[in-house]
N, C-alpha and C positions, 0 to 999 in steps of 0.2 A: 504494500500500500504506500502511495504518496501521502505529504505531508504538505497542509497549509499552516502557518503559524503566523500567529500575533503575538506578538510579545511585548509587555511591560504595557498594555494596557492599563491608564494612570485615571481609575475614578474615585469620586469622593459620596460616602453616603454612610446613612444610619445604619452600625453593626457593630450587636455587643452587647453582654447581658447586664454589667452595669449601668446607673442611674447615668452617671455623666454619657456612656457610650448612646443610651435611648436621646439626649438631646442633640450633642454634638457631634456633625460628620466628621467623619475620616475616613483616609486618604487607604486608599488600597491599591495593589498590585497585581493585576491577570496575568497572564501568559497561559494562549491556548495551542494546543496543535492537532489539529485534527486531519482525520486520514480519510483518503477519498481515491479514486483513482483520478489521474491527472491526462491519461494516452489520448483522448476523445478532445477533447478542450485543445490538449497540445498539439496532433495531430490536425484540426482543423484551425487552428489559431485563431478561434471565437470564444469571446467572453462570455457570452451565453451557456456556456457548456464549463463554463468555470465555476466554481465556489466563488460568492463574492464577499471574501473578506473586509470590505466595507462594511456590508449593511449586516455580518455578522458583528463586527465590534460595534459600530450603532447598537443592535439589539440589547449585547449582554451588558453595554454603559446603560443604556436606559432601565434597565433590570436593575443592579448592580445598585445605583443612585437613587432608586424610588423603592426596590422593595422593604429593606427595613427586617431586614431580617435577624436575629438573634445569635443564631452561631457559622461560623464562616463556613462547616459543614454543609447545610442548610442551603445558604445560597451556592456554594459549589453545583452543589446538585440542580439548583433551577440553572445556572450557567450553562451545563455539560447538557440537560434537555434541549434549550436554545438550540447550540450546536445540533443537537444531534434530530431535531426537527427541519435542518438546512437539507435540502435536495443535496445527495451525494456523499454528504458528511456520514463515514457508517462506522468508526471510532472517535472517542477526543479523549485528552487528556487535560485536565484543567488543574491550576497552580494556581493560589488564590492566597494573597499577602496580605495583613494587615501592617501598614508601616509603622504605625504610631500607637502601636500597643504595649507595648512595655519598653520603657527607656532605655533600656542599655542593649539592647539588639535594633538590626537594622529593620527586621519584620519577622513576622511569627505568621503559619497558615497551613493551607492543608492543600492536598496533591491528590485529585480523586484520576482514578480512569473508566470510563463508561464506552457502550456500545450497542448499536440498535439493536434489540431483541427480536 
């Protein structure tokens, strides 16, 4: 399988089970790579026949930034769905940062891999 990737996807939104984390966004970290076949697309050199990594990271930013979710778990999981409702998309691997969660590290998060059943 080929690979599309985004990487360092930079949103900011509600997540976290503390009082301060429910008022105030933060700043999070995606990197997705999902796996597709690429021959079709590459062979006729049409973007139709591409995964459109645009309006995929649109998606999971507008996700990401309004859902409000409570554990970084949690949203991984709607993120990897996103994906994997994309035409073609038939694995992803999603890497899901909190930057600004405990001071003395650069970011703390979780690394799920998913695939269409």
């Amino acid at each position: 399988m080929d690979k599309i990737i985004i990487r360092d996807l930079k949103v900011t939104g509600i997540i976290g089970i503390y009082d301060q984390e429910r008022i105030t966004p933060q700043e999070m970290l995606i990197n997705i790579s999902m796996e597709t076949d690429t021959r079709k697309a590459a062979q006729a050199d049409d973007i139709s026949l591409c995964v459109d990594y645009e309006q995929v990271a649109l998606k999971l930013k507008a996700h990401a930034e309004t859902a409000r979710r409570l554990t970084v778990e949690a949203l991984a999981e709607d993120l990897s769905q996103i994906c994997l409702q994309t035409p073609g998309v038939q694995r992803v691997k999603i890497r899901l940062e909190k930057t600004q969660a405990i001071p003395f590290t650069s970011s703390v998060g979780v690394e799920i891999k998913r695939k269409k059943s």
